[in-house]
MARVEXZA-672238 format. One line per 8 residues: for each residue x, y, z of C-alpha. Coordinates in steps of 0.001 Angstrom, whole numbers, always signed. Example, Ala and Ser with C-alpha at 12.3 -4.5 7.8 and 13.67 -1.06 7.14 Angstrom:
% MARVEXZA-672238
+12300,-4500,+7800  +13670,-1060,+7140
This chain:
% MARVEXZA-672238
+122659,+140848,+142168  +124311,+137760,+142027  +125103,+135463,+138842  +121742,+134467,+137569  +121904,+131041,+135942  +119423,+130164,+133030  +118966,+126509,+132404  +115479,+126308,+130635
+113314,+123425,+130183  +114045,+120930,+127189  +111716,+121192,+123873  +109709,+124194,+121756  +106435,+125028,+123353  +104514,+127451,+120961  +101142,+126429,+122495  +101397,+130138,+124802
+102402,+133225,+124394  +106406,+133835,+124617  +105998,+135393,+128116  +103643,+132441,+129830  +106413,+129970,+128409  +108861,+131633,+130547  +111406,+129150,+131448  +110793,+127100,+127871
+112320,+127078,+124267  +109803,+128814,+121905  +111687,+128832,+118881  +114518,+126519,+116587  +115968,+125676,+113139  +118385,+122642,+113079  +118658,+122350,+116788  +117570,+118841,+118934
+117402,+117817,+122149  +119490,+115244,+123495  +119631,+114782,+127466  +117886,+117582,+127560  +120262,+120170,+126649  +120050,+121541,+123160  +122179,+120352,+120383  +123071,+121304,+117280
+121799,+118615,+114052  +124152,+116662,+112529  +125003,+117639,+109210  +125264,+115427,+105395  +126763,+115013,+102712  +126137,+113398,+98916  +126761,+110052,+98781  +127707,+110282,+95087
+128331,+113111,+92755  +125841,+111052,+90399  +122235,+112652,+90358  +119206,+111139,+89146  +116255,+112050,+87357  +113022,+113534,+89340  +111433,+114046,+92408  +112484,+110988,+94525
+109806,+110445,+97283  +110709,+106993,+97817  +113319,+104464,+99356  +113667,+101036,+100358  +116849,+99498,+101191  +117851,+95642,+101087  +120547,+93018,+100664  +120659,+90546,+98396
+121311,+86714,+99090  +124941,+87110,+97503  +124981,+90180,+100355  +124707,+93075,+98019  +123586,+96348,+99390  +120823,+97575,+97281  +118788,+100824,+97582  +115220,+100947,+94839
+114428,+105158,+94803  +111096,+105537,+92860  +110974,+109096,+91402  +108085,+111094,+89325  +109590,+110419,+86535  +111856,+106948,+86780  +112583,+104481,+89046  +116148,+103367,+90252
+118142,+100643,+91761  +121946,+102030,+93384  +124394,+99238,+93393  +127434,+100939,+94420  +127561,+104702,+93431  +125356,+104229,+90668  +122101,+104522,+89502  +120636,+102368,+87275
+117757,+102937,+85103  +115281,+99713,+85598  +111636,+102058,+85087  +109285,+99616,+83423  +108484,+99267,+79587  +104869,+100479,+78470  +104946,+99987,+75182  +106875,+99560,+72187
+106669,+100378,+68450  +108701,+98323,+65669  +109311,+100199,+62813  +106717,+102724,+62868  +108104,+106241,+63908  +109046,+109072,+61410  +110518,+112558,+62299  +110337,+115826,+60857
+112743,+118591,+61805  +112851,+122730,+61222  +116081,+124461,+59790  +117240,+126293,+62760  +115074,+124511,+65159  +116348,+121924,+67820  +113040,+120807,+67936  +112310,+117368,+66506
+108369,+116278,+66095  +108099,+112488,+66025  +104975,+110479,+64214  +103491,+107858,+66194  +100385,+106374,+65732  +98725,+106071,+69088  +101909,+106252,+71167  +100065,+106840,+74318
+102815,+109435,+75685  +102431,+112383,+78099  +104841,+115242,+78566  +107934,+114312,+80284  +107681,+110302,+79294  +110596,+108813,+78300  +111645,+106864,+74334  +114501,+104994,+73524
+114800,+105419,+69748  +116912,+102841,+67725  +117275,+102000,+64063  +117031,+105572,+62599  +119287,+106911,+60016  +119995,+110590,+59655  +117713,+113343,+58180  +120523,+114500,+55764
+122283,+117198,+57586  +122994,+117606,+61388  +120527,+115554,+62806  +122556,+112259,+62541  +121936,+108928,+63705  +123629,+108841,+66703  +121653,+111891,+67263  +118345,+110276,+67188
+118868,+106619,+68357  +119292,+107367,+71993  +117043,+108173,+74839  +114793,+111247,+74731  +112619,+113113,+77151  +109463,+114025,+75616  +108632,+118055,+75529  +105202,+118273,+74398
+102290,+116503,+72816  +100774,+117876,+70511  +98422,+115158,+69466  +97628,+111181,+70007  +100175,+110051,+67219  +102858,+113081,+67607  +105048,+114337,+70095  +108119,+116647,+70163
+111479,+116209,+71835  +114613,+118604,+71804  +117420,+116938,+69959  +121127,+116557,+71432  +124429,+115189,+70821  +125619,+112153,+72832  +127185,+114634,+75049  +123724,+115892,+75742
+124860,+119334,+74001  +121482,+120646,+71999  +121847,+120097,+68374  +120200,+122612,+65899  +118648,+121296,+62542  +119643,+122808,+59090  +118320,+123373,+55791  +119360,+119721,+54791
+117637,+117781,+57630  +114616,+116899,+55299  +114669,+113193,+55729  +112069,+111044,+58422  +114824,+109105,+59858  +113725,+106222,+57461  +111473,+103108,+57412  +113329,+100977,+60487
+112800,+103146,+63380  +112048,+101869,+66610  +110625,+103304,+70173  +110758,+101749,+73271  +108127,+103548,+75648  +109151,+103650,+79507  +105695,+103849,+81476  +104535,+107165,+81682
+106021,+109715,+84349  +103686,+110871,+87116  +103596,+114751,+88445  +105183,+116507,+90729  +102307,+118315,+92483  +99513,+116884,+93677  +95942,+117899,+91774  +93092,+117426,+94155
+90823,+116757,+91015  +92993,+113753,+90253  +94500,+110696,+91736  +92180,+109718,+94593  +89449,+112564,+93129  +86568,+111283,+94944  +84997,+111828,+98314  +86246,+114481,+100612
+89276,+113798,+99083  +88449,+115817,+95255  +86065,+115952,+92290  +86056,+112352,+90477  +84110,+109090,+91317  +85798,+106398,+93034  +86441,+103458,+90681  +86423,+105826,+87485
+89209,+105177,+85305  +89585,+109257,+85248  +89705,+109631,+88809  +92174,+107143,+89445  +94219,+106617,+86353  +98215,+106636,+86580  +98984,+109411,+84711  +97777,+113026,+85995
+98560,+112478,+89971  +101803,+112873,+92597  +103790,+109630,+91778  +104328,+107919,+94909  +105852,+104749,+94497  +105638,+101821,+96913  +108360,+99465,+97370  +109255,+96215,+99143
+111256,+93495,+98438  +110096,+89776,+98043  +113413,+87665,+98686  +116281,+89043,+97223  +113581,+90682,+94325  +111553,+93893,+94965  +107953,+94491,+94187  +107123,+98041,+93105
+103941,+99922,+92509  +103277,+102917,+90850  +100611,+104413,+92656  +97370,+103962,+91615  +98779,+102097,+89246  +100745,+98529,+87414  +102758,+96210,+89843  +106173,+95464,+88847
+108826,+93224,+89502  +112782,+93607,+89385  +114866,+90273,+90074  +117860,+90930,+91602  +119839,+87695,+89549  +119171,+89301,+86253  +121015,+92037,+87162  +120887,+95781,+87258
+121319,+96128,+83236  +117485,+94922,+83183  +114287,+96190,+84332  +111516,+95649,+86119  +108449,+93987,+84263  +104513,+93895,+84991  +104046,+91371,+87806  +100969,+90019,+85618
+102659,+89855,+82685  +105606,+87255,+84169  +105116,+83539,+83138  +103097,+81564,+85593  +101224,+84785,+86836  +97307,+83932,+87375  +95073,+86407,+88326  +97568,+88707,+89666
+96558,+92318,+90357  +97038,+95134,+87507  +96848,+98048,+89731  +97446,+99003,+93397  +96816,+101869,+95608  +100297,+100401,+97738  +101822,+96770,+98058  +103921,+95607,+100916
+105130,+92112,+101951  +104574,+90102,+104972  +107566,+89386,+106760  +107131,+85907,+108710  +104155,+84211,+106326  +105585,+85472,+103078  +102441,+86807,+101477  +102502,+89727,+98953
+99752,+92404,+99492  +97922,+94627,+97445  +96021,+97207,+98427  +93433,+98730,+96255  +93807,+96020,+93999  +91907,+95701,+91120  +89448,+93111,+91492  +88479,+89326,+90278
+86214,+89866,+87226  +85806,+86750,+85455  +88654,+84538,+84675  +90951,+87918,+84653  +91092,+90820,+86876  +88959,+94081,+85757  +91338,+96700,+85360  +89643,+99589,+88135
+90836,+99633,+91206  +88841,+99055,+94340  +89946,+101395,+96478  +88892,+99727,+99692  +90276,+95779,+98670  +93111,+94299,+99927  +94540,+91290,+97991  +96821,+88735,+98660
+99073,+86241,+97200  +99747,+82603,+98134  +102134,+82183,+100644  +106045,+82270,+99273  +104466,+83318,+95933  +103944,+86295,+94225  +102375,+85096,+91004  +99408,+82993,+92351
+97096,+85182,+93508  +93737,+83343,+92548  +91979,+81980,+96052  +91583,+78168,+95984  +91287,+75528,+98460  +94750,+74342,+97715  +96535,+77703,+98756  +96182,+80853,+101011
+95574,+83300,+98183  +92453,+85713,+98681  +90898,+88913,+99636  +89115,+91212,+101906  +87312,+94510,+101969  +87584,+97198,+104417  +83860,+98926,+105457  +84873,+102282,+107451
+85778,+104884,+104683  +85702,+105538,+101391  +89419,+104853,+100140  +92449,+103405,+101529  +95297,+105949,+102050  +98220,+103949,+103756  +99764,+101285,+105228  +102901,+100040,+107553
+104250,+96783,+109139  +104259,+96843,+112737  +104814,+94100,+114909  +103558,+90959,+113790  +100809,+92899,+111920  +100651,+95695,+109232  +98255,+98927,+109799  +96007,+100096,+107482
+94890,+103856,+107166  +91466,+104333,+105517  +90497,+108134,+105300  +88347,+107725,+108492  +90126,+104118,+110246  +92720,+102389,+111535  +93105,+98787,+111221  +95155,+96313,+111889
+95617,+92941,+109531  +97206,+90052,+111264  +98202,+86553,+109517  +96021,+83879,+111283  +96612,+81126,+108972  +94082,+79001,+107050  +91039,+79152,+106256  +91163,+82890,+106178
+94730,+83463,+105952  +94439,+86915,+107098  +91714,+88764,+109862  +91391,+92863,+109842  +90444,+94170,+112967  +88660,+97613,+113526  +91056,+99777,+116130  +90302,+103208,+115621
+88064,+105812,+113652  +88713,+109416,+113422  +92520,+108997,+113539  +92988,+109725,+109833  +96543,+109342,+108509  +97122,+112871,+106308  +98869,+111490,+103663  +100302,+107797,+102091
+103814,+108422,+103883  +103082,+110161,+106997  +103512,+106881,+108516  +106559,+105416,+110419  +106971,+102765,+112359  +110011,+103064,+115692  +111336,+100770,+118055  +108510,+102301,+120245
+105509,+102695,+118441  +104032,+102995,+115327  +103568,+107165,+114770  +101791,+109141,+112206  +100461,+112479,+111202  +96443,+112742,+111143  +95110,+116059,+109868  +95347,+118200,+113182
+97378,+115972,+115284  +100034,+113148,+115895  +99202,+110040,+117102  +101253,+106501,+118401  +99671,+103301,+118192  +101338,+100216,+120229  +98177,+97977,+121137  +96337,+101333,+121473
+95864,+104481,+119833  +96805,+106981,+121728  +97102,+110785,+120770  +100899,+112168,+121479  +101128,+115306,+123376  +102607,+118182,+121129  +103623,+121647,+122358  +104225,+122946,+118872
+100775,+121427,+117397  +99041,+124672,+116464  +102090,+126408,+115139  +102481,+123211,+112914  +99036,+123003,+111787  +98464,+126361,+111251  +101673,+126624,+108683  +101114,+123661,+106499
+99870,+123415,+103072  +97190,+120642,+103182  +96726,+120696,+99307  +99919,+118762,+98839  +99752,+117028,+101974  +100323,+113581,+100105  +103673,+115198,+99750  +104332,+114946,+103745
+106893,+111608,+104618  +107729,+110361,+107940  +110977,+109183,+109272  +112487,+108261,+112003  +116217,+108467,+113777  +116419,+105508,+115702  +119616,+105926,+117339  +118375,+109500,+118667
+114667,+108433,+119490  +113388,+111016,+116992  +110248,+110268,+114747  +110035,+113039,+112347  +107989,+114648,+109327  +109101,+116832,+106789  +106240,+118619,+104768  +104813,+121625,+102865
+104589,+125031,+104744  +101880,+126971,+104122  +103204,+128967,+101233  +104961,+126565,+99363  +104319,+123515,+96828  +106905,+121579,+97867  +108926,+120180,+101273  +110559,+122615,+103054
+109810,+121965,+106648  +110201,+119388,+109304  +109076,+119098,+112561  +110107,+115900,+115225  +109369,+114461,+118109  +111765,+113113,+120545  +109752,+110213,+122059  +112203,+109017,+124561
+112537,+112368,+126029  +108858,+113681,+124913  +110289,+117196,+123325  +109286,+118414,+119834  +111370,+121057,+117824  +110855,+122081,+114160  +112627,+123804,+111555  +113501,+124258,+107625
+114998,+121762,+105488  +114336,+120027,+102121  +114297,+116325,+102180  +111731,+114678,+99788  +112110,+110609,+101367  +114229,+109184,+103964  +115726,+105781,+104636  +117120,+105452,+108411
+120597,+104162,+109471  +120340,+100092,+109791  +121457,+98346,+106545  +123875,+100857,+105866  +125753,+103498,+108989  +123538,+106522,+107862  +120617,+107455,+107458  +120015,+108313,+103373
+117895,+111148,+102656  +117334,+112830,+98848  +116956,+116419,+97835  +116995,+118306,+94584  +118230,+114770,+92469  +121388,+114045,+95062  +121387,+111676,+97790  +122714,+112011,+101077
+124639,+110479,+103993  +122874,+112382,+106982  +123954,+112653,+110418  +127472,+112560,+108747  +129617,+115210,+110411  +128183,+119237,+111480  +128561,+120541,+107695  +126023,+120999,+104775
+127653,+119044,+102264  +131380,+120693,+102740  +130032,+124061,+103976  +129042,+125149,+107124  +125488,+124823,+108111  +123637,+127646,+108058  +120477,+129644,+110381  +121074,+127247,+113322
+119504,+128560,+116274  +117564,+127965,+118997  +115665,+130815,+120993  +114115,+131515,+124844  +111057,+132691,+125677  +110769,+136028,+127594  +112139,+135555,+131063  +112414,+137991,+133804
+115247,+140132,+134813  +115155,+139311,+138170  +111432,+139929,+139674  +110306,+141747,+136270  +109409,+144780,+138021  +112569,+146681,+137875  +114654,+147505,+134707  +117992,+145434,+135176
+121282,+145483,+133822  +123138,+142475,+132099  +126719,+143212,+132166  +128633,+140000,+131948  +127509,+136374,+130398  +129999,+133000,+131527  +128841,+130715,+128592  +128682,+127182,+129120
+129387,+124709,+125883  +130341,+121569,+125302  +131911,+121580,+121887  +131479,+118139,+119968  +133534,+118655,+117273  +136076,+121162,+115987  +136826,+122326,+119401  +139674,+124582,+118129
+138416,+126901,+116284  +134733,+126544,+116343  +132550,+129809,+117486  +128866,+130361,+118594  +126606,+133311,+118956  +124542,+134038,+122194  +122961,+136864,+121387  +120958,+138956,+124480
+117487,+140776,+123359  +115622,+142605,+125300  +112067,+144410,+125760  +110327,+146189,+128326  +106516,+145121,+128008  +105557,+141733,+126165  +104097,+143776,+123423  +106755,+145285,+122521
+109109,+144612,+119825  +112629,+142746,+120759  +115898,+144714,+120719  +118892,+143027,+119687  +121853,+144443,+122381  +124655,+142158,+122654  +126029,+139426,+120447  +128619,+137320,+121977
+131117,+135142,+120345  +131859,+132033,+121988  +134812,+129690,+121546  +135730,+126659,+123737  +138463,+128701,+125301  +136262,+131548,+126535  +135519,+132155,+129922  +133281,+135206,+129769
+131975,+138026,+127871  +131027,+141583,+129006  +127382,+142643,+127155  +125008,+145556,+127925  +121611,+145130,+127757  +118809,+146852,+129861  +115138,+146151,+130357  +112870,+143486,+132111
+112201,+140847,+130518  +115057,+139383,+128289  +115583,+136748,+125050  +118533,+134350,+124787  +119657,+132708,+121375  +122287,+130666,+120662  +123172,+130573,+117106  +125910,+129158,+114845
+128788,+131910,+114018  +127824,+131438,+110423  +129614,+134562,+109462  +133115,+134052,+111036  +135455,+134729,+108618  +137337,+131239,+108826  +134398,+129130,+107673  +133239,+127635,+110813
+133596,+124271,+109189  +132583,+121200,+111680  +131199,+122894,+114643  +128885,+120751,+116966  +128356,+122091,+120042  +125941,+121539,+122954  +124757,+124158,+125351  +124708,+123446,+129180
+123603,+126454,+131594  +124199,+129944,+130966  +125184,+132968,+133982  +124133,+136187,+133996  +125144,+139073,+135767  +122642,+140943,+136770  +122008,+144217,+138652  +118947,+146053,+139333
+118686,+149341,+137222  +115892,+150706,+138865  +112398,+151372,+137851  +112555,+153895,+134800
């Protein structure tokens, strides 16, 4: 037989069987599809050595009026403004108490039990201690006034923390430490951290969605859920909400030495919100938005959120958020559902997620400021971030399938839906975040697989070309390319410069692959004989001394088990390599020469069309 050339069609389809997708793509890791031809992901890199503190699920970029670059991260435990390469610390204050804290330390114990009446503190919360003096032996002063992370509770007026040096080296008590610290200590109490996992019985607890009662200060208290911060900024200042819980403000001329304070709390504040489900500003009318605010009770506001009230400031102010005749400050309440989950800007109007509707809220001026319009029931948006708006459309992540929304909802055709679905761990689905990659026309979402707790999957959807691929990777929140060259994207306390080179971080990327479906060796009824493959790659970087894999598999029936029987290694210089594999139906992957010996460092590479040799081999 002649050279048989094997160009297959762009995008995964795991909607068949690996035989009826003959022709297709049926499986991928950190592959994409650009002009149809698969293409290895570009790689990242850590912005800054400098980690921070937590889970981060949560970015917003802006620039200040003085054109600062400024990036807000909100994690589980803090929240943090990057000027620069650095982090700084601006989490709100809950509390603090003036000299009212004694400790109490163990010879031989690192352990330190602080006495604080009423301190309010869960594990993990964060004290700044200041004005103690030393317990007599190793735990100094400088050893307690500093911050601490708080171990354990044990009780409403105690809690523990492990003491350190200012080196953060552990420091053990001895027999002399018998002191309290002394009559002047102080403790300033950041607001407490949120978790890490998400608790159905918690958080939004009511409903279909858990255990509690909507509007119950149990169900929908701040402490006890996922933290998921919102963020947006209001001039050069940014808003932030802790979900489910206070609304804070940060101003940007103060500097990054300060943090951010209850919005309520600022001078001139009347009637604004205490808690929020998720704020976001208005771009053209200037309105700040709460939704699931707590409502008007009185001549104050009550306290317990509403989960299904949207509130909104005056226009071009923040603080005014009491409705008069004089202003455009009000409210409105959404009907369909029970809760609201999410929402994103669009054009010239911001969507609104219930757990059953879509709406859309559009600025219409006075009287009523704003309208809400009904678009859409039964669309459900999965979780508060699995959202994201493109140049195209407005895309998001229900609970069994993807959907687009530009004037009309429409549901997005996905070749990979079942494998997606069928792999995802819907427990911690407020976990899942959306992003997109403008410059590429990719809309993407990492979340939970199946058997884990936390991200470590992505799938995306290329809508320019309409292809989907998938694969594993760990990114928590993602910011795309536009104020800065990048896109940012955090794992594991680092941030990252993605599609920054082919490399993970300095080392070569590893498990990149993309693999066939079956396809016939020649009419499928004989055995045939591969004997020679002329590869065809267009190398995008590192040319030189890149290599890739195409590795041949084989199998006789579809039920039978693949055989591995040539791996080729492919540089840009080669012209052809001579395999042997036998059978009729046969695999192709392409993978990453993650193994070659000089590091593989840089390699991009795009595959084009593939020849085979073939020859019939007869029927046995």
């Amino acid at each position: 037989m002649a050279l048989q050339k094997t160009l297959f069609k762009p995008g995964i389809n795991r909607e068949g069987t690996d035989y009826s997708n003959e022709g297709g793509w049926f499986d991928v890791n950190l592959v994409r599809f650009r002009k149809g031809l698969p293409e290895k992901f570009g790689g990242w890199v850590k912005n800054t050595t400098e980690s921070f503190l937590g889970t981060c699920r949560a970015l917003h970029a802006w620039v200040s009026l003085g054109g600062q670059k400024l990036l807000g991260l909100g994690t589980t435990w803090k929240y943090y403004i990057q000027e620069g390469n650095v982090f700084y610390d601006v989490t709100p204050i809950r509390a603090t108490t003036t000299n009212g804290i004694t400790f109490s330390a163990t010879n031989g114990s690192s352990i330190i039990t602080a006495t604080d009446s009423s301190h309010g503190a869960v594990q993990n919360d964060f004290v700044t201690i200041a004005g103690a003096v030393s317990l007599g032996g190793l735990i100094t002063a400088s050893v307690l006034n500093q911050e601490y992370q708080i171990a354990t509770v044990p009780s409403d007026n105690t809690y523990t923390f492990i003491a350190k040096d200012t080196s953060g080296d552990t420091v053990t008590a001895n027999a002399s430490d018998s002191g309290n610290g002394g009559a002047g200590v102080d403790g300033v109490y950041q607001i407490n951290v949120g978790l890490d996992d998400y608790v159905p019985s918690t958080g939004w607890g009511a409903g279909s969605w858990g255990e509690g009662t909507f509007g119950s200060t149990t169900a929908l208290s701040e402490t006890g859920q996922l933290r998921l911060w919102s963020h947006d900024h209001f001039g050069e200042n940014l808003i932030i909400n802790a979900r489910n819980g206070g609304i804070y403000k940060w101003v940007e001329n103060d500097g990054v030495s300060t943090r951010a304070v209850a919005l309520s709390g600022i001078s001139g504040a009347n009637l604004v919100p205490t808690k929020g489900i998720q704020i976001i500003a208005s771009e053209k009318d200037r309105h700040l938005i709460v939704l699931g605010a707590d409502p008007i009770s009185g001549s104050s506001r009550s306290g317990t959120i509403d989960p299904m009230l949207i509130a909104f400031s005056d226009q071009e102010n923040e603080l005014e958020f009491e409705p008069l005749i004089t202003n455009t400050a009000g409210s409105l309440r959404l009907s369909s559902g029970s809760s609201i989950i999410g929402a994103n800007k669009s054009r010239q109007e911001i969507l609104v997620w219930t757990d059953t509707a879509l709406y859309s809220m559009q600025f219409v001026g006075p009287p009523f400021t704003f309208a809400v319009n009904l678009i859409n029931e039964g669309t459900g948006l999965i979780g508060p971030k699995a959202s994201v708006t493109a140049p195209s459309a407005v895309f998001w992540m229900s609970y069994n399938n993807f959907y687009a929304y530009n004037g009309t909802v429409q549901s997005v055709p996905c070749s990979v839906q079942n494998y997606i679905f069928s792999d995802i761990n819907l427990t911690q689905s407020f976990k899942i975040n959306a992003f997109t990659i403008a410059d590429k026309s990719e809309v993407g979402w990492f979340y939970c697989s199946a058997d884990s707790r936390e991200i470590d999957r992505y799938v995306i959807y290329n809508y320019a070309e309409q292809t989907w691929v998938y694969g594993s990777l760990s990114r928590t929140a993602w910011l795309d390319s536009g104020i800065e060259n990048f896109p940012r994207a955090v794992s594991s306390g680092y941030l990252y410069e993605q599609e920054t080179g082919f490399d993970d971080d300095g080392s070569p990327m590893t498990n990149v692959f993309i693999e066939s479906s079956d396809f016939d060796i020649g009419d499928g009824e004989q055995f045939s004989f591969i004997r020679r493959l002329i590869p065809d790659f267009k190398f995008l970087s590192n040319s030189g001394g890149g290599k890739v894999n195409i590795v041949v598999k084989t199998r006789n029936f579809p039920g039978d088990s693949l055989t591995t029987r040539a791996t080729s290694s492919i540089g840009s210089t080669t012209q052809q390599s001579n395999i042997r594999a036998r059978g009729r139906q046969a695999v192709l992957r392409v993978e990453s020469d993650d193994d070659d010996t000089s590091g593989n460092l840089s390699v991009g590479w795009r595959l084009g069309a593939t020849r085979l040799d073939v020859k019939t081999d007869g029927k046995r």
